[in-house]
N, C-alpha and C positions, 0 to 999 in steps of 0.2 A: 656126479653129473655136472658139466660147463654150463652154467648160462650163456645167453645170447650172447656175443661178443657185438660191443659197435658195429663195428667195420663189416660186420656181416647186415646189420640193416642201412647201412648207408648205400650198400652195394644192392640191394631188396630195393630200393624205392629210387634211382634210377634205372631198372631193368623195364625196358621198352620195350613190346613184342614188332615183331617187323611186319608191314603192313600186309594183312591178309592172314595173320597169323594170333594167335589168343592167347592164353596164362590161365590154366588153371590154377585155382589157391581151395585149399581145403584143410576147412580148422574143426582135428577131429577130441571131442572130451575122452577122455583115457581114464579117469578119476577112479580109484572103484568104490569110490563113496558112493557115485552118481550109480542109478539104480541101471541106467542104459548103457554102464559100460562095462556090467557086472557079464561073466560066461562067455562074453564075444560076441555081447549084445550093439556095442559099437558101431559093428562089421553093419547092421540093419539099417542104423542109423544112416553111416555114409552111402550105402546103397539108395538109403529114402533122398538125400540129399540131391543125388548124382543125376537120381532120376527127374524129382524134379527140375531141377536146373536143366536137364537136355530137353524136358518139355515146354521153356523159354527158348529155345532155339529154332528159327524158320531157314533159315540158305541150309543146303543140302550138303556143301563143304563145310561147312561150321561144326556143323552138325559129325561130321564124319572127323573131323580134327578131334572134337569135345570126346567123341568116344575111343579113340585112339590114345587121348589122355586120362580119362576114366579108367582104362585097362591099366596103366601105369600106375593110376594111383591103389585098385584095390586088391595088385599083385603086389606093393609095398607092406598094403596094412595086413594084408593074409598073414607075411612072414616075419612082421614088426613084433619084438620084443620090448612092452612100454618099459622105459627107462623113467619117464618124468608123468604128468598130469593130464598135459595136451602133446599131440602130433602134430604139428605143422607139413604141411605139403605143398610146392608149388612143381608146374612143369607145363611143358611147351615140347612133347616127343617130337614135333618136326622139326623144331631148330636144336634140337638135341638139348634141355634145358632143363634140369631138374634140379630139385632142393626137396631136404627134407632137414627137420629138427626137431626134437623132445624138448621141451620145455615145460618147467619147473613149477609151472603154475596154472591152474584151472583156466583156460578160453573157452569161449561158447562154440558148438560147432557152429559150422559155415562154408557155405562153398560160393564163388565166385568163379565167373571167367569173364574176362577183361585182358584190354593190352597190357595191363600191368600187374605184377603180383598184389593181393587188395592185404596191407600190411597192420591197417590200422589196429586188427588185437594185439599183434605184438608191441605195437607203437604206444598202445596204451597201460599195456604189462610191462614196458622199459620205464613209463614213464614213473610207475608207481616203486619200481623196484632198482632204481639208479643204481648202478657201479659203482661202488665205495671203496678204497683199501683201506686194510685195518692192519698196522704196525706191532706188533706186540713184544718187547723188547725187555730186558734186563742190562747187568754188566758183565753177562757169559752168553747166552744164547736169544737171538731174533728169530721169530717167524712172518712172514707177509702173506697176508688171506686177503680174496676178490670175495665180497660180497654183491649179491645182484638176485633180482625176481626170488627172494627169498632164503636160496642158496647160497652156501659160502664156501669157498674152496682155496687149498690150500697153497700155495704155487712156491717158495720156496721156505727153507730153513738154514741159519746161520750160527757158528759159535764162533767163540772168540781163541786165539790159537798163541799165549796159551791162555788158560781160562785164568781170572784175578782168584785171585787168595788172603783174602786179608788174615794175618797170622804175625805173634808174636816173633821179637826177635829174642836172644839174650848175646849175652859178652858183657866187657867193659864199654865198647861202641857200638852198645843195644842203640841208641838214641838216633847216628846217624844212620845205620842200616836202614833202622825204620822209616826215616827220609827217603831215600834212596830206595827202597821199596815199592812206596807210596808214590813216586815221581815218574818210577817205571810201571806201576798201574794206571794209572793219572794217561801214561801215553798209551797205552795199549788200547785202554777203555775209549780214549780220543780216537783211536785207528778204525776200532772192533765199531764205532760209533760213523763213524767214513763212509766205511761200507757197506752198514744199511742202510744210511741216505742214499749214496750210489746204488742199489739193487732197488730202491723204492722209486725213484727217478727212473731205472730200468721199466720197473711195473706197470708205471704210469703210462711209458710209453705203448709198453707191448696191447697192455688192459684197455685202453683209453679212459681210465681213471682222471673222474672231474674232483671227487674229495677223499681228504683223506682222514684215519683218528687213529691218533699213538695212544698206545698203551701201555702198562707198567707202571711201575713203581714212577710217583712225580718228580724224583730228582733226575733220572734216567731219560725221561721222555721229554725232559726241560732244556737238557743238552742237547738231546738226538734235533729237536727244534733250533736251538741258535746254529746248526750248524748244517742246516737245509740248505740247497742251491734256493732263490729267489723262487723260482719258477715249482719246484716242489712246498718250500715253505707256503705258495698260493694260494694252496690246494687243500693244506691241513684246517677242518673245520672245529677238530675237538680234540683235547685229551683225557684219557680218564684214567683210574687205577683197574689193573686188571693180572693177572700171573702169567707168566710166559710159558705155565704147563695147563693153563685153561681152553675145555675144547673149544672146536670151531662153531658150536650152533651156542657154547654160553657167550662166548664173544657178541656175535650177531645178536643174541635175544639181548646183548647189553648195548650194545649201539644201536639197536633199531628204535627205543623211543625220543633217541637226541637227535638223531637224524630226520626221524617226521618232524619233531617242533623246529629243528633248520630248518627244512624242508617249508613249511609253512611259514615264516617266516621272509624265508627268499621270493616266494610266491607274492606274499603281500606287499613287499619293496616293486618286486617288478609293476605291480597293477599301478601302483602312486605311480612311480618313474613314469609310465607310459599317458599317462592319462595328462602329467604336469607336461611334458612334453608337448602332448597334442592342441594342449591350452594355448602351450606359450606364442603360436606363429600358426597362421592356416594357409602359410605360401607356401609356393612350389618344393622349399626348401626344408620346411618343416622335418623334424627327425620322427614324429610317431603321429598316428592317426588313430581314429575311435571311428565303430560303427561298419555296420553291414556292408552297405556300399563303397563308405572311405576304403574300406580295409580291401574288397576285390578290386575295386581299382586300383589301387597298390598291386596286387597281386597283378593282376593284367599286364600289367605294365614294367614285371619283373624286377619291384625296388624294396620287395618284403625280406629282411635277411632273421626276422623272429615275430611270429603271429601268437598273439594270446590269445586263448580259447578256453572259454568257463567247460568244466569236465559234464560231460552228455549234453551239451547244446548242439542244435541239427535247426537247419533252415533252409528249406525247398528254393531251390533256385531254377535259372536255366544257362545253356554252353550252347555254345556256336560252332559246331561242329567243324567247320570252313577254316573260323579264325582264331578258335580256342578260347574265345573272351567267356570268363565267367560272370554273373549280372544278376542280383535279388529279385530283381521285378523286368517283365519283358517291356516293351514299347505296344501299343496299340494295335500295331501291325503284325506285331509277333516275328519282328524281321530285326537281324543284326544290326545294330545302330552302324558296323564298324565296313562289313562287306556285303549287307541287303540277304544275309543267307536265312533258312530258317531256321529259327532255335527251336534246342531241344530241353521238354523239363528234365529235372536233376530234383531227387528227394534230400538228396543233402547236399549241398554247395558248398558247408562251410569244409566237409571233407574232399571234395576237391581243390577248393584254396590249403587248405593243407600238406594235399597231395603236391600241388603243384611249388608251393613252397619247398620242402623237402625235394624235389628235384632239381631244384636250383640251387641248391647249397644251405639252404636256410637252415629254420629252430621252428620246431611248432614246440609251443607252452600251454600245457591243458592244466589251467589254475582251476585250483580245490578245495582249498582253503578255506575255513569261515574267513566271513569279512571280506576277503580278497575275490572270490568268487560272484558274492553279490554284488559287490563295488562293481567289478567288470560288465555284468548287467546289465546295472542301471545307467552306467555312462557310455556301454558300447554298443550290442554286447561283446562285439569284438573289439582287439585294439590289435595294433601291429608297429615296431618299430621298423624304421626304413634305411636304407641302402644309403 
């Protein structure tokens, strides 16, 4: 089974429904751990879901869209064969707009409908389950594996043509042969070595691969390194010893506890970085800010291009439905500082500054980290670098 690819949730959190029109999202558990997903006990589940959610609905067309995408959705799940843990479903039958995806990892169910597909389980399953390539190489044969939400799969495999042989000579000119041997391996292994930095530079692009960990024997994977382009060498976080006929979940179960201590570690640079930043100047010019309000004004004002966000913080907010402004605390009057409209409450705001970052191109960063998590906290609890 594929994990999430990027480019499919970057394309998810720009999708705008047109006005007068909705987005179902429904996040269904598949587990058959989970005791409600046992027999096609599920099917109950998203039925309890659907209904509730249409008895949130009062306009009479809404209403009449919302079950016209209900039908869609539990003529999907009728015929779905589980591939992964969770179902994802999104769709909009009037503008002809559907999505669906298995995915690899336990979500809570969930149903929304909103202008926009509501993405944040996945966003929070990317986050914990980053896209890694894992190199695994010898001086005969390379294979290159995507790991991501758990999974790891295999994308392509390379040998070398012809394969090295290290083997005696004999003769009287045993001595230069063996040179001459050695100097046509030497180039081969240099070639056979070419072209899987070229096919990993390939990966990078196709995967959207942020890091990367060679594998193999340490003389092997020392070369395969000096002879990265710049822009792949970038990206290389680790190397370790590993065999290039080892499968693909011992691989993963061996890079997944150096990956969380990176992982936690980049988390905790970002938290300093942002917070020394926000210290250093409080003008207009400033590169990062701290705090609830600093950071939605930011957001407002479209200059957020990476929001930190300590993992399960939520803060009731309110939106201006008129002017989009999102805002911690209302005014006295309960009226838009910006166009006099009335605002509306919001049980989480920090996931619409989120939301709204992510459709402008940004980075949400949900830090987790001991240390780094409660740093952010107590000095923000948000912080956000700027534009």
């Amino acid at each position: 089974m594929k994990a999430l690819h990027p480019s499919s949730l970057e394309s998810l959190a720009r999708r705008h429904a047109p006005e007068g029109s909705w987005i179902l999202s429904i996040y269904l558990n598949l587990d058959p751990q989970m005791r409600a997903s046992r027999r096609g006990a599920h099917k109950l589940v998203l039925e309890q879901m659907l209904n509730d959610l249409e008895g949130t609905l009062d306009d009479p067309q809404t209403v009449e869209h919302f079950r016209e995408d209900a039908q869609w959705v539990r003529s999907q799940v009728e015929l779905h064969i589980p591939k992964g843990r969770s179902l994802v479903l999104f769709c909009d039958v009037s503008e002809g707009y559907t999505y669906q995806e298995d995915v690899p990892v336990r979500l809570p169910n969930g149903a929304w409908y909103e202008r926009r597909p509501y993405i944040r389980p996945l966003l929070d399953a990317w986050k914990e389950y980053e896209r890694t390539g894992i190199v695994v190489v010898d001086r005969e044969k390379a294979r290159l594996l995507v790991a991501s939400m758990g999974e790891v799969e295999e994308v392509e495999e390379a040998f070398q043509t012809p394969a090295v042989r290290h083997r005696a000579t004999a003769g009287t000119d045993h001595m230069r042969s063996q040179m001459v041997f050695q100097r046509r391996a030497a180039t081969w292994s240099y070639w056979f070595l070419k072209e899987v930095a070229d096919s990993l530079h390939d990966m990078i692009e196709d995967y959207g691969i942020d890091r990367v960990v060679l594998a193999g024997p340490e003389d092997v994977t020392a070369e395969l390194k000096r002879i990265l382009p710049k822009g792949v060498l970038a990206r290389v976080v680790a190397r370790m010893r590993a065999s290039v006929t080892a499968k693909p979940k011992e691989l993963l179960e061996a890079v997944a506890p150096m990956l969380r201590a990176l992982g936690a570690a980049q988390e905790r640079d970002l938290v300093f970085e942002c917070i020394t930043a926000a210290r250093k100047t409080q003008s207009e010019s400033s590169k990062a800010v701290l705090g609830l309000e600093a950071v939605l004004n930011a957001v407002n004002q479209g200059r957020v291009y990476q929001i930190l966000v300590p993992v399960g913080f939520a803060a009731p907010g309110f939106h201006c439905p008129t002017c989009d402004v999102l805002m911690d605390h209302a005014p006295s009057t309960n009226a838009c500082p910006y166009c006099s409209g009335a605002l509306e409450d919001m049980d989480d705001v920090v996931w619409a500054a989120c939301d709204r970052v992510l459709a402008m191109g940004g980075k949400v960063e949900e830090i987790g980290a001991d240390g780094a998590k409660e740093v952010l906290k107590k000095e923000g609890p948000l912080g956000a670098f700027l534009r």
